[in-house]
VODOVEX-865788 format. One record per atom (N, C-alpha, C, O): y negated, z, x negated; residue in three letters. Coordinates in steps of 0.02 Angstrom, whole numbers, plus 50000, padded with zeros to 5 digits. Example, Ala and Ser with C-alpha at 12.3 -4.5 7.8 and 13.67 -1.06 7.14 Angstrom:
// VODOVEX-865788
502845039049340ALA502255039049385ALA501655039049340ALA501665042349288ALA501125035449358SER500535035749316SER499985039449355SER499435040249330SER
***
This chain:
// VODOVEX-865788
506915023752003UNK506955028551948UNK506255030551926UNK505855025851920UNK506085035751915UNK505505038751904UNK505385036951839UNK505905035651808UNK504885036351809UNK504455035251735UNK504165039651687UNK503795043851713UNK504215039851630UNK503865044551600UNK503845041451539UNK504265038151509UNK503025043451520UNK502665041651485UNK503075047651402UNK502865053451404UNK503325046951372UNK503445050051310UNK503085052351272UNK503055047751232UNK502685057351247UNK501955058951211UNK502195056751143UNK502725059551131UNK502015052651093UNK502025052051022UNK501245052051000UNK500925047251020UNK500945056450965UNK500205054150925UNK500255053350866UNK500745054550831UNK499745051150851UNK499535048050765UNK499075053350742UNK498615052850783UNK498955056850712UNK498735063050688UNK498115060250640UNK498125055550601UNK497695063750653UNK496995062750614UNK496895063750542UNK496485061450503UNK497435068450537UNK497315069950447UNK498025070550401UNK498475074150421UNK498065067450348UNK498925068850316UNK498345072150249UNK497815070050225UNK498865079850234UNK498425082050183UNK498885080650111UNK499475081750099UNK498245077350065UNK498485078549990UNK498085082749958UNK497555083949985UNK498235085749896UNK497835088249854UNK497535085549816UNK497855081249786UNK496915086249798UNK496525082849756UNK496535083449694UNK496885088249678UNK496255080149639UNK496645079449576UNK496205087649537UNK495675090849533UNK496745087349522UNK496935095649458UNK496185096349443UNK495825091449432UNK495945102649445UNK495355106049432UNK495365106649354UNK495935105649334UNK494915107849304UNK495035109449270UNK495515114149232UNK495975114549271UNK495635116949191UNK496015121049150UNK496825121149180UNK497255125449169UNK496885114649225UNK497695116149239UNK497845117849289UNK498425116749307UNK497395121349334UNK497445124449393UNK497845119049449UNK497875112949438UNK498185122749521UNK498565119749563UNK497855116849604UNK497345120049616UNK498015109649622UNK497485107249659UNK497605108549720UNK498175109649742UNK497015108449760UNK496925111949824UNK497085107449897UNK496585103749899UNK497395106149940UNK497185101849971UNK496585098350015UNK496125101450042UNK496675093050015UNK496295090350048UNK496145084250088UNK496685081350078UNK495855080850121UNK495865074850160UNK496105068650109UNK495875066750055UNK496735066050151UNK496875058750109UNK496355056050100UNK495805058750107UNK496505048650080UNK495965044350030UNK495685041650107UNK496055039250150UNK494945042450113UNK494635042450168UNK494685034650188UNK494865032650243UNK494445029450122UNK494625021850176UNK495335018750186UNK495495013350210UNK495665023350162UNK496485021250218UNK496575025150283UNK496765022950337UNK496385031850266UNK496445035550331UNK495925031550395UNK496065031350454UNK495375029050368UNK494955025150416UNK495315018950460UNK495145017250516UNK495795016450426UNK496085013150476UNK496945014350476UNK497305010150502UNK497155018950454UNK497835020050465UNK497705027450518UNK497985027450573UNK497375031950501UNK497595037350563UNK497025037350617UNK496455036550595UNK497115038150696UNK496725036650754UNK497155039050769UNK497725039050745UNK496785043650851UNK497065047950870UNK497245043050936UNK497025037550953UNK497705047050964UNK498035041651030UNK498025046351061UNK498555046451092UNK497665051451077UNK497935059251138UNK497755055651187UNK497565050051171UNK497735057051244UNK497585058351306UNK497555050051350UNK497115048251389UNK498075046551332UNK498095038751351UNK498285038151415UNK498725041951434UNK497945032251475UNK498205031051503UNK498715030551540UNK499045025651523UNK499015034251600UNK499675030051607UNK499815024551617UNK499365021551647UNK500435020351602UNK500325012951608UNK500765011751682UNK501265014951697UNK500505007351716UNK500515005251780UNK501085005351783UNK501405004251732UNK501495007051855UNK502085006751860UNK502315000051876UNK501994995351901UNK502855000351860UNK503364992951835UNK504034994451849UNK504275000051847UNK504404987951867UNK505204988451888UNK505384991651800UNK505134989651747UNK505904997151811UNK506075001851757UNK506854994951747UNK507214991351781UNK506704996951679UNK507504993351647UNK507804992451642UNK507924988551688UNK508474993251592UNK508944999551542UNK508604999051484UNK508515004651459UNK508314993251443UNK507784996551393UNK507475002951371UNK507565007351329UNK506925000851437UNK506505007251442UNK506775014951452UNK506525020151432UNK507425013751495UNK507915020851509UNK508175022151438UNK508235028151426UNK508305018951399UNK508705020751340UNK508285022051300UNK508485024751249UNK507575020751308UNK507135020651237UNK506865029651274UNK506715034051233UNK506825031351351UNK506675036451358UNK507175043051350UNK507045048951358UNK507905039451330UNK508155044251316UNK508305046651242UNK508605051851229UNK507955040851180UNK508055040451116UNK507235043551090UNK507105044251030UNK506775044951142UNK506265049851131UNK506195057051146UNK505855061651123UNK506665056351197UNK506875065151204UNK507415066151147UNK507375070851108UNK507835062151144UNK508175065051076UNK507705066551021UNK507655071850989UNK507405061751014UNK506385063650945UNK506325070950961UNK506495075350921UNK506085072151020UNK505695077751029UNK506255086150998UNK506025090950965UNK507085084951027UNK507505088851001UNK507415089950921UNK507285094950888UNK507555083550905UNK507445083550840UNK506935087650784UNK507035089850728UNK506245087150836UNK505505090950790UNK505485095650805UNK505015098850779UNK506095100650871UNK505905107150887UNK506335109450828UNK506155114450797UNK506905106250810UNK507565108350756UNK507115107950687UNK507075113250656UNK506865103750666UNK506425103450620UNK506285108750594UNK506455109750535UNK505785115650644UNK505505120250613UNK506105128250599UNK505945134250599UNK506555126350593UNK507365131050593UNK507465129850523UNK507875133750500UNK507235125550480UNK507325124450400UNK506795123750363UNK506265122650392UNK506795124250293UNK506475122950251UNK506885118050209UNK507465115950215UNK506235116450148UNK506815111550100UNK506325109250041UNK505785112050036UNK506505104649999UNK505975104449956UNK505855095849964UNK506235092049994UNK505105093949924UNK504975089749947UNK504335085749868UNK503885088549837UNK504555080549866UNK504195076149812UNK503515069349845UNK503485063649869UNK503185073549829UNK502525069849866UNK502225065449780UNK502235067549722UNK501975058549810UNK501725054749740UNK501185050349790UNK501235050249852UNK500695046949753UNK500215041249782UNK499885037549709UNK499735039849654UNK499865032549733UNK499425027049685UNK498945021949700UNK499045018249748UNK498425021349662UNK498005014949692UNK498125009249630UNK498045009949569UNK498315004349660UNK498315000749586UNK497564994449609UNK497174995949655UNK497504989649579UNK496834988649550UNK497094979449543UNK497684977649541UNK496564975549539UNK496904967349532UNK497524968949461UNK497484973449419UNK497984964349465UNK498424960149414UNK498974969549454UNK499444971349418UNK498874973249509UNK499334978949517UNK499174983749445UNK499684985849419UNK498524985649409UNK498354987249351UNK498304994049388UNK497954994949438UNK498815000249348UNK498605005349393UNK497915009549390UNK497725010149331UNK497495012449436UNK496925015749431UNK497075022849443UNK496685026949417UNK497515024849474UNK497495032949504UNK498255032949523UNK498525027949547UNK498665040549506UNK499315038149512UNK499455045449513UNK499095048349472UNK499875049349546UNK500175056349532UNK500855058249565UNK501025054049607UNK501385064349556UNK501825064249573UNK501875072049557UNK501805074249500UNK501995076349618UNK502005082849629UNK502715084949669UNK503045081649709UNK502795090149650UNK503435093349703UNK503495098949705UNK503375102449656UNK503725101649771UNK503635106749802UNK504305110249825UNK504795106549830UNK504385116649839UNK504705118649890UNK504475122649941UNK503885124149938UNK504875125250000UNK504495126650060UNK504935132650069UNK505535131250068UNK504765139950079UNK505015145050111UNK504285146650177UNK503755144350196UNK504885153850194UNK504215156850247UNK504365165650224UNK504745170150206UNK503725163350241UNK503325172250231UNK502935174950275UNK502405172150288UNK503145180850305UNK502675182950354UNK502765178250414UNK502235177550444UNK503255174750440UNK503355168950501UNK502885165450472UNK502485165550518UNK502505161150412UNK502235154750405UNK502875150450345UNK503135152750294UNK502945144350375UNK503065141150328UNK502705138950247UNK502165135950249UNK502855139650214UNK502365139750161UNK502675134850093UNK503245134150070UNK501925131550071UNK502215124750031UNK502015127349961UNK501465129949952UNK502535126649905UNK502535132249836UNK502625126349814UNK502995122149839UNK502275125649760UNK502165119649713UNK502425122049646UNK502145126949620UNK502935118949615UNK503365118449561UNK502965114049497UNK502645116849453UNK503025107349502UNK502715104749445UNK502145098049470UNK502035096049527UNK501845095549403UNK501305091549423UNK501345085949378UNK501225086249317UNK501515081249408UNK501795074849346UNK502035078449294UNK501815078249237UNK502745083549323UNK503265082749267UNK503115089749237UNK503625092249212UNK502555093449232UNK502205098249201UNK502425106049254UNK502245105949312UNK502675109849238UNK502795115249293UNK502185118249295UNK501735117249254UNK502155123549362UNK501555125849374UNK501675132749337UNK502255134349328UNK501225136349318UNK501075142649306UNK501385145549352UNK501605142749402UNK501445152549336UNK501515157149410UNK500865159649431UNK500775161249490UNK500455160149393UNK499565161149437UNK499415156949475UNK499245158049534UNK499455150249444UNK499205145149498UNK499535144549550UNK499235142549600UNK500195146049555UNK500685144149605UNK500685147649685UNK500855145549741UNK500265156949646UNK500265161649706UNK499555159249725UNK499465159049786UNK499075157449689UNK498435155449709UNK498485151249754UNK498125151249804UNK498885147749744UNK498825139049789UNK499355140949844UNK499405136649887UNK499705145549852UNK500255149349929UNK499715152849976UNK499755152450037UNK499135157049936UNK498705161449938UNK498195158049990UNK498045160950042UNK497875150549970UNK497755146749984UNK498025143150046UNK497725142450099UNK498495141550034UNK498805139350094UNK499025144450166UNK499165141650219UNK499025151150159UNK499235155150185UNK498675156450244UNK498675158150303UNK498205154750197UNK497575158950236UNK497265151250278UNK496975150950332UNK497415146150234UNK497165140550286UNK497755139050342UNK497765133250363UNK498135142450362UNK498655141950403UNK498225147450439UNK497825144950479UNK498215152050435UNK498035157650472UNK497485155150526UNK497415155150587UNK497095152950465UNK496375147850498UNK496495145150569UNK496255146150624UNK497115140350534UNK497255135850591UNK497465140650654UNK497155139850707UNK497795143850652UNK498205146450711UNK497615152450747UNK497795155850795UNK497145153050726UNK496485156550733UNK496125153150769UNK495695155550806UNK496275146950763UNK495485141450799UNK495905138950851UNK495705139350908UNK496365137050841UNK496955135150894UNK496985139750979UNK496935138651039UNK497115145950925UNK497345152750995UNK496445151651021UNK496365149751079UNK495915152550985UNK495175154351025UNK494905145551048UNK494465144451090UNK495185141551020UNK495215135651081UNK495515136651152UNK495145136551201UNK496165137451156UNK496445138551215UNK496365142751250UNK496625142451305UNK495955148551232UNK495685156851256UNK495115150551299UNK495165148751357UNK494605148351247UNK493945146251282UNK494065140451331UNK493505138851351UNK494485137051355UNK495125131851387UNK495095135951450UNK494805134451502UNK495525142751435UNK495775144251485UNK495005149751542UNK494995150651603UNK494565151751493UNK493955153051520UNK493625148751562UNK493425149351620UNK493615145051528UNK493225135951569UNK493415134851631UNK493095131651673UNK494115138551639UNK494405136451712UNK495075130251708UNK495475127951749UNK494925128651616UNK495445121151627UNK496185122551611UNK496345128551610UNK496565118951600UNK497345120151618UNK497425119551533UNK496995117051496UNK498095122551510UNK498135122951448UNK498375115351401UNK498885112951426UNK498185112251357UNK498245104851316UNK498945105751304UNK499165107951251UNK499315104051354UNK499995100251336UNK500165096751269UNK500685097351235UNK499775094051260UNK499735088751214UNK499725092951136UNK500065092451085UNK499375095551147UNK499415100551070UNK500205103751046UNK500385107751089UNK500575103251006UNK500955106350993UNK500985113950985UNK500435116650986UNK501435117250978UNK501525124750965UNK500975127450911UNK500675123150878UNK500885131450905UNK500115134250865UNK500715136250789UNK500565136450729UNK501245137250816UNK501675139050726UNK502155134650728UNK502705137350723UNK502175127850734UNK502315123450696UNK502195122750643UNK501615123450624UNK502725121150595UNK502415119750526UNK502175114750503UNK502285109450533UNK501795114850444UNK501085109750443UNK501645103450414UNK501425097750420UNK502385104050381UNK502565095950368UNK503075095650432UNK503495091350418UNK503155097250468UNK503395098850539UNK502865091950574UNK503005085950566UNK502265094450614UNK501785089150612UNK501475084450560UNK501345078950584UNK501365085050508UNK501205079550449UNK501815074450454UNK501625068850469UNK502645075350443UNK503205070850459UNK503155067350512UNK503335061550507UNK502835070450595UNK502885067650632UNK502185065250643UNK501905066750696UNK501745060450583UNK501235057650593UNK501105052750644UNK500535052050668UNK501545049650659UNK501465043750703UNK501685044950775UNK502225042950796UNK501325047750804UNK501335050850878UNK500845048850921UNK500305051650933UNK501125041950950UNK500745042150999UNK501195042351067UNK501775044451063UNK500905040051133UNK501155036351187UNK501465030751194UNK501225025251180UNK502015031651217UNK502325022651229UNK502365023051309UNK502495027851345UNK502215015951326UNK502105015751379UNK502915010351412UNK503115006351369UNK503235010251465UNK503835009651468UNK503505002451496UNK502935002151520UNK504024996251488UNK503764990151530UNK503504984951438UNK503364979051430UNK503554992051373UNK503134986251344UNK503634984851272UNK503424982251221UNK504394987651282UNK504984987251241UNK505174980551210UNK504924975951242UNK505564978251154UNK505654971851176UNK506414972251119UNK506354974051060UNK507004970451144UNK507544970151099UNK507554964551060UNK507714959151085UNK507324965550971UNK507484962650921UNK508124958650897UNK508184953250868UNK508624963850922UNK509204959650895UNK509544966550854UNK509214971750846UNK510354965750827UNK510544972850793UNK510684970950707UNK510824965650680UNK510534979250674UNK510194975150601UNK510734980250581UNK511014983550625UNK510934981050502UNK511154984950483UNK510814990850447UNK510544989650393UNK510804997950475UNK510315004150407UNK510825006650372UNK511385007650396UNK510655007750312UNK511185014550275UNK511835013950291UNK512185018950295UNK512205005250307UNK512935005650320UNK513185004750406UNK513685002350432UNK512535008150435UNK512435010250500UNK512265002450559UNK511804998250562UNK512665003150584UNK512354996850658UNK511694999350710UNK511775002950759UNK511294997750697UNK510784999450758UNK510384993650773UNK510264988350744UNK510154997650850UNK509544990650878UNK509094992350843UNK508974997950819UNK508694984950836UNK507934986650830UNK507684983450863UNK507734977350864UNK507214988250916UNK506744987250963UNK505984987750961UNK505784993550960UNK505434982150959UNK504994981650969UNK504454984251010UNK504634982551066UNK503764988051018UNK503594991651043UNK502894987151023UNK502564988150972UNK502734981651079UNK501974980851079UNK501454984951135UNK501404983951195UNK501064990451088UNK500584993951150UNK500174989751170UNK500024984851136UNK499884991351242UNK499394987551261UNK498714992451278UNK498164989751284UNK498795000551284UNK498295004451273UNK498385012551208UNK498255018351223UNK498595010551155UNK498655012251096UNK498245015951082UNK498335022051084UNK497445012051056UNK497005013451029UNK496635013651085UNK496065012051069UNK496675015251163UNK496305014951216UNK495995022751214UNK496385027451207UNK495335023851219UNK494955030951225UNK494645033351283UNK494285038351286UNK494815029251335UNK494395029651391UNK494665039351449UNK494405042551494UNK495125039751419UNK495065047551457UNK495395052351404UNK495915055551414UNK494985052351340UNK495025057151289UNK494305062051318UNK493735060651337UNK494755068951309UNK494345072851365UNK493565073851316UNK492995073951338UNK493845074451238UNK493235075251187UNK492645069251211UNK492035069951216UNK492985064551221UNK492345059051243UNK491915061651305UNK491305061351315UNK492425064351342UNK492145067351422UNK491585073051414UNK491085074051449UNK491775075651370UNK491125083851353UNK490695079851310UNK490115081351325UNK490695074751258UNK490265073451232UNK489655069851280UNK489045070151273UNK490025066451330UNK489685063051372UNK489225067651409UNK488645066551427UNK489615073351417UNK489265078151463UNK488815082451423UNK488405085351459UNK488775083751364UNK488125085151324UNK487575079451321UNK486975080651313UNK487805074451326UNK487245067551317UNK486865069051381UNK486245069051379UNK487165070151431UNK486805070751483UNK486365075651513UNK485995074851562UNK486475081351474UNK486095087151464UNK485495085851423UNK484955088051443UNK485565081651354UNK484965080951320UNK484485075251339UNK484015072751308UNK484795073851415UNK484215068551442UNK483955068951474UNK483665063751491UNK483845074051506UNK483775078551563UNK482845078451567UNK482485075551608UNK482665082351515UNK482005080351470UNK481725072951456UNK481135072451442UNK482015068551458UNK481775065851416UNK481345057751479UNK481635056451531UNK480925055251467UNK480665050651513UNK481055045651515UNK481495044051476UNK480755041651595UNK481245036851628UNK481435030851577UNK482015028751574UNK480775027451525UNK480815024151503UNK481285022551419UNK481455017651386UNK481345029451413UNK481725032051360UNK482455033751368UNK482895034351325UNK482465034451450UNK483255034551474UNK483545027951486UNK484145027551478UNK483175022051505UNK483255016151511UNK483575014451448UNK484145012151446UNK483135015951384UNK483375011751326UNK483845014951315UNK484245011051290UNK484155022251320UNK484685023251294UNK485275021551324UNK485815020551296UNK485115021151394UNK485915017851430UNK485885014351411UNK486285014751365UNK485495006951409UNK485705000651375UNK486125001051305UNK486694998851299UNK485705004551246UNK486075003951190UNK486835009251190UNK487275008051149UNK486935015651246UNK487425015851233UNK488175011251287UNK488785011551280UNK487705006851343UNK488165001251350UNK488334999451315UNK488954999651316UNK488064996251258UNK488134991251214UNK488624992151160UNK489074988351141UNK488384999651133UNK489015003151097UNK489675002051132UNK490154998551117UNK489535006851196UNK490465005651226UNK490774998951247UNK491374998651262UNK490304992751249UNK490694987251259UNK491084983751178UNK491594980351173UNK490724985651135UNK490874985151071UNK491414990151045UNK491734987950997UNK491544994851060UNK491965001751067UNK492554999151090UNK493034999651053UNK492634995651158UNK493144991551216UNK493344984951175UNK493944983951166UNK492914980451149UNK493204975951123UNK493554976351078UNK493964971851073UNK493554982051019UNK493764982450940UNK494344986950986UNK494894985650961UNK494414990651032UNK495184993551038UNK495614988651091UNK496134990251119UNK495284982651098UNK495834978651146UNK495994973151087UNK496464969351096UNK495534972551014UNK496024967850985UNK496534973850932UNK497124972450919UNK496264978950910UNK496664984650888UNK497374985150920UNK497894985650887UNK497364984950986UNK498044984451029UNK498314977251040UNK498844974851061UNK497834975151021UNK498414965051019UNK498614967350964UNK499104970950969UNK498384966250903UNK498574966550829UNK499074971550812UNK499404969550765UNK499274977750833UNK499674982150815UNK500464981150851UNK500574979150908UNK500844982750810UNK501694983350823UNK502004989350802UNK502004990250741UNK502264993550837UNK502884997150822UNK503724994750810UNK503984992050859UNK504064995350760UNK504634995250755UNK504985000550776UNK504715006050768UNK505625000150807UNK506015008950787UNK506745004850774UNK506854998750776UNK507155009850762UNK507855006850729UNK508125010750762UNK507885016250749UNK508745011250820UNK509005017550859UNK509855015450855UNK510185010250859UNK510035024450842UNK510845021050855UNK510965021450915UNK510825025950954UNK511275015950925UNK511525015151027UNK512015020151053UNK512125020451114UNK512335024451007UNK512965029151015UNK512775034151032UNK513115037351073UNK512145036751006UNK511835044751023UNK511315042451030UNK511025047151003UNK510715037551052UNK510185037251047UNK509535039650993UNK508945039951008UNK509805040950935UNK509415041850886UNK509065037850858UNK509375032950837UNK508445037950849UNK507845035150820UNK508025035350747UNK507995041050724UNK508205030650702UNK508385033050629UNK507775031750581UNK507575035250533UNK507555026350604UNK506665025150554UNK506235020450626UNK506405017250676UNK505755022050598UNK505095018950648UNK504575016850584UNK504585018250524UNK504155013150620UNK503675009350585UNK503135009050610UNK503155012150662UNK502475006150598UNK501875005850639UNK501355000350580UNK501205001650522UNK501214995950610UNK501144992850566UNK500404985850613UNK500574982350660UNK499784985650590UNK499434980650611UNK499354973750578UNK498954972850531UNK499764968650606UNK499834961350581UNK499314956750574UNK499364950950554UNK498724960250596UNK498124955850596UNK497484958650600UNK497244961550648UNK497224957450542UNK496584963050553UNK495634959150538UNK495104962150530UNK495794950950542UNK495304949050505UNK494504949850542UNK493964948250516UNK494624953250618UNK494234954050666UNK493704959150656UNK493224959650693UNK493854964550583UNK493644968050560UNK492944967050563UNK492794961150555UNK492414971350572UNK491664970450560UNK491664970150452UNK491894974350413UNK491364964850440UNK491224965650353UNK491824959950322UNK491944959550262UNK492174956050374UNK492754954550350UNK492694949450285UNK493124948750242UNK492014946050289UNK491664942550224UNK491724946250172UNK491894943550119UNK491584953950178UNK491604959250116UNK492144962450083UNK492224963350022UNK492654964650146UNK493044967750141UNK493584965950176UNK493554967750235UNK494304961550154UNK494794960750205UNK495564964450186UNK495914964350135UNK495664968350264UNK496424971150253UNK496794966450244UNK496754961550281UNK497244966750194UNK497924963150171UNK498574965250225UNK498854962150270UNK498634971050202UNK499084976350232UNK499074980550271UNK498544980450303UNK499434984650286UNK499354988850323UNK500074991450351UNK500404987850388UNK500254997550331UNK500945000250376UNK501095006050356UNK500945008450301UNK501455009250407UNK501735016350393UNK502225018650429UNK502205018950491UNK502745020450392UNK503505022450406UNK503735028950401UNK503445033250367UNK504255030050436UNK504425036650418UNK505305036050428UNK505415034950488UNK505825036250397UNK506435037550423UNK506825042250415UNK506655045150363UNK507365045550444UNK507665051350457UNK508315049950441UNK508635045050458UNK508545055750398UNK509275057250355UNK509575061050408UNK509345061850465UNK510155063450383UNK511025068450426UNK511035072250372UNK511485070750333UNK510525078950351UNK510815081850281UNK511465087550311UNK511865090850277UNK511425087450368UNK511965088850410UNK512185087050472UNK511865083850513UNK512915089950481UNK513285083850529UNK513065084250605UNK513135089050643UNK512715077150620UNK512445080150701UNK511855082050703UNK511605082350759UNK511335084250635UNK510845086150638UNK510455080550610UNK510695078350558UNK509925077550630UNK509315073350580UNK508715074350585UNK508395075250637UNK508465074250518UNK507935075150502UNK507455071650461UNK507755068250420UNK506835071150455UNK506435067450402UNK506855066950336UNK507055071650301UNK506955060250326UNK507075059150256UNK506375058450200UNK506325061750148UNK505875053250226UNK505405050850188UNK504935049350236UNK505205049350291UNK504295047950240UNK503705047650254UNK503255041150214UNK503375041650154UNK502845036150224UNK502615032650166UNK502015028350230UNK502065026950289UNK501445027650175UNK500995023950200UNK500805018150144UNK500855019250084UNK500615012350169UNK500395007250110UNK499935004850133UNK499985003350193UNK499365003450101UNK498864999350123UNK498584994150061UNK498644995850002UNK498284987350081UNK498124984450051UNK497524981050055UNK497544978050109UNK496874979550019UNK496254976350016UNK495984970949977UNK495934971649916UNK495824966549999UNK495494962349938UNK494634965549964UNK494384968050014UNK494414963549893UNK493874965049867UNK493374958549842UNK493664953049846UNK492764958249821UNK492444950549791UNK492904952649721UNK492944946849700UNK493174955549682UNK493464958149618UNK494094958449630UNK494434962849604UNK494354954049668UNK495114955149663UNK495384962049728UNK495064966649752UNK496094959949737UNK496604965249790UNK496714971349743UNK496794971249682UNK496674977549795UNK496844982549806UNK497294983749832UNK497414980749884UNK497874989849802UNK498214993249864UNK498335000249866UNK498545001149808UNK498345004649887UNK498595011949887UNK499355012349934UNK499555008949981UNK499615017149902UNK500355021449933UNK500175027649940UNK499735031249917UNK500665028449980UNK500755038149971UNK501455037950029UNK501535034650080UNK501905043349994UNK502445043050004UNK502645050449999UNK502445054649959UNK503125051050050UNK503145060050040UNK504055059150050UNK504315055550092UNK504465063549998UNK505145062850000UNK505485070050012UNK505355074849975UNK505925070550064UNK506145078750094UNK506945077350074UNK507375073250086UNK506845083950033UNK507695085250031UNK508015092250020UNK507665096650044UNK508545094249991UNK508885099449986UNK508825103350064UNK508745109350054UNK508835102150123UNK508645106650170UNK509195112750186UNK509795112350173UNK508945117350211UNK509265123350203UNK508965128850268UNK508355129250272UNK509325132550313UNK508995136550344UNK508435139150329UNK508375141650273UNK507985139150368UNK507555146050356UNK507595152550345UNK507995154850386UNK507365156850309UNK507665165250290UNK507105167950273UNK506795165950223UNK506815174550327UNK506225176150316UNK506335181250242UNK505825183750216UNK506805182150221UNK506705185150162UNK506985181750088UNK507265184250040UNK506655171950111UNK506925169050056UNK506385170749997UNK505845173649992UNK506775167649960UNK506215168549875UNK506275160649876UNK506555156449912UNK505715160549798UNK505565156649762UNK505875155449708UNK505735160249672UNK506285151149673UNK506725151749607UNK506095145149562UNK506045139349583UNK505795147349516UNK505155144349495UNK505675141649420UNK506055145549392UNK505605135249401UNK505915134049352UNK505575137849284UNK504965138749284UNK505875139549241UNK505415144249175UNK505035135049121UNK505285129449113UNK504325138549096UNK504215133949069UNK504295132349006UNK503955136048970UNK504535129448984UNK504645126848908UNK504245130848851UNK503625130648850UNK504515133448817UNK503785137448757UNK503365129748726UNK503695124648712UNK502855130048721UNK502455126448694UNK502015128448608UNK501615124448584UNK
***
């Protein structure tokens, strides 16, 4: 039986907005809280295939409960829906430091999906701020699908074949943000848990230890960077090329070691129903992190991120919730941050939907 590698990646950026500008205004987005994203998002593109191996029924069933995934995220972009995004850092004794809770709904305009922000801890938005921050979002969509199309233009100039790997250029941005945890699974590395009960529901849960996860060795970005390094040495004397291969040996053996204990230490969960092969929640989660460089300074507690999927109709599933947790001790006591994103009311898409903006209270 032939093999196939399933593409899932872990996406480089989950966007929040940053806290409220003065006078009230809708905050803008921007890059999550940078030292969780530092070790919760890493990109997994362009991995290895993993050596071929006597094939299963495991591995056959887990490759047919990832093509059902993939059905699933093309159905995804056929609706809109609304959606309650919140995050918190709390502080030793869980004392909270930073804490918010926003919600949204999602139409499309002009073929973009577009995220319309309703209220802000509880507070509705203006209608200025609301077209500002669509306005906003409209045009950083545009962006995207701008740099995207003149990437693959300059791709296909180069002579090279088009990035599979990239999704559709109008996908919508919680379309990919839901499906944060995308990487490669490699078949041979499954392992049956045992059957648990979800939501009433009987399913397996099957174990997923990678063994090249966090592996970078034919990420093509490494390949051009390499190939500019080698251009700027071109110039430069023998004795000065000496020292730099050494120190950048030295880097990549240090590079190789931190992603082969990165891939001991990490586990995937998934929860699948055995009847239709559906994936109902997955997990991703690193059980051991004390290998960390600074670990005297700084040690991960925690670490995990989930996502599971509702039936808001019959036969159809989709993202229910989204959530990341991380945890730190400090010389001052543990840290932890959340962020959690909640999808509901879903509803076709209708390029000539509106916005029904709740009215705000006279003050």
């Amino acid at each position: 039986m032939e093999q196939r590698t399933v593409e899932l990646r872990l996406t480089r950026t989950l966007l929040l907005p940053a806290d409220t500008a003065p006078g009230g205004s809708v905050p803008r987005p921007a890059p999550f809280l940078s030292a969780l994203a530092l070790f919760v998002v890493v990109s997994a593109g362009g991995l290895a295939q993993a050596p071929a191996s006597t094939s299963t029924d495991l591995d056959a069933f887990m490759a047919r409960a990832l093509q059902r995934r993939d059905v699933d995220r093309k159905t995804l972009g056929d609706y809109v829906l609304d959606e309650v995004e919140t995050f918190e850092i709390l502080g030793p004794g869980r004392a909270p430091i930073n804490r918010f809770k926003r919600e949204y709904t999602w139409y499309v305009r002009d073929g973009i999906h577009v995220r319309s922000p309703l209220k802000y801890d509880g507070v509705p938005i203006s209608e200025s701020d609301r077209r500002a921050y669509e306005e906003r979002w409209i045009n950083s969509e545009n962006e995207r699908r701008k740099h995207r199309t003149e990437r693959e233009a300059e791709r296909a100039k180069e002579g090279k074949a088009p990035d599979f790997a990239l999704r559709p250029v109008n996908e919508p941005r919680f379309v990919s943000e839901s499906y944060f945890l995308d990487f490669k699974f490699e078949p041979g590395n499954y392992y049956l848990a045992g059957r648990e009960k979800l939501d009433a529901q009987e399913v397996l849960r099957i174990d997923y230890l990678p063994t090249h996860l966090f592996d970078d060795d034919n990420d093509e970005g490494r390949a051009e960077r390499d190939a500019e390094r080698s251009k700027e040495k071109k110039g430069e004397s023998t004795k000065k090329e000496e020292r730099a291969s050494k120190r950048e040996q030295r880097e990549q053996r240090t590079e190789q070691d931190f992603e082969r204990k990165m891939n001991k230490t990490a586990q995937i969960t998934l929860w699948v129903d055995p009847t239709n092969h559906q994936i109902v929640k997955y997990t991703f989660a690193n059980v051991w992190m004390d290998f960390l460089p600074a670990a005297w300074l700084v040690r991960i507690d925690d670490l995990h991120a989930s996502m599971e999927m509702g039936q808001p109709f019959q036969r159809v599933w989709l993202p229910r919730n989204i959530s990341i947790h991380a945890g730190i001790t400090l010389a001052n006591g543990s840290f932890e941050a959340a962020y959690r994103r909640d999808f509901s009311r879903y509803r076709k898409a209708d390029v000539s939907s509106r916005v029904s903006i709740p009215k705000q209270e006279a003050r």
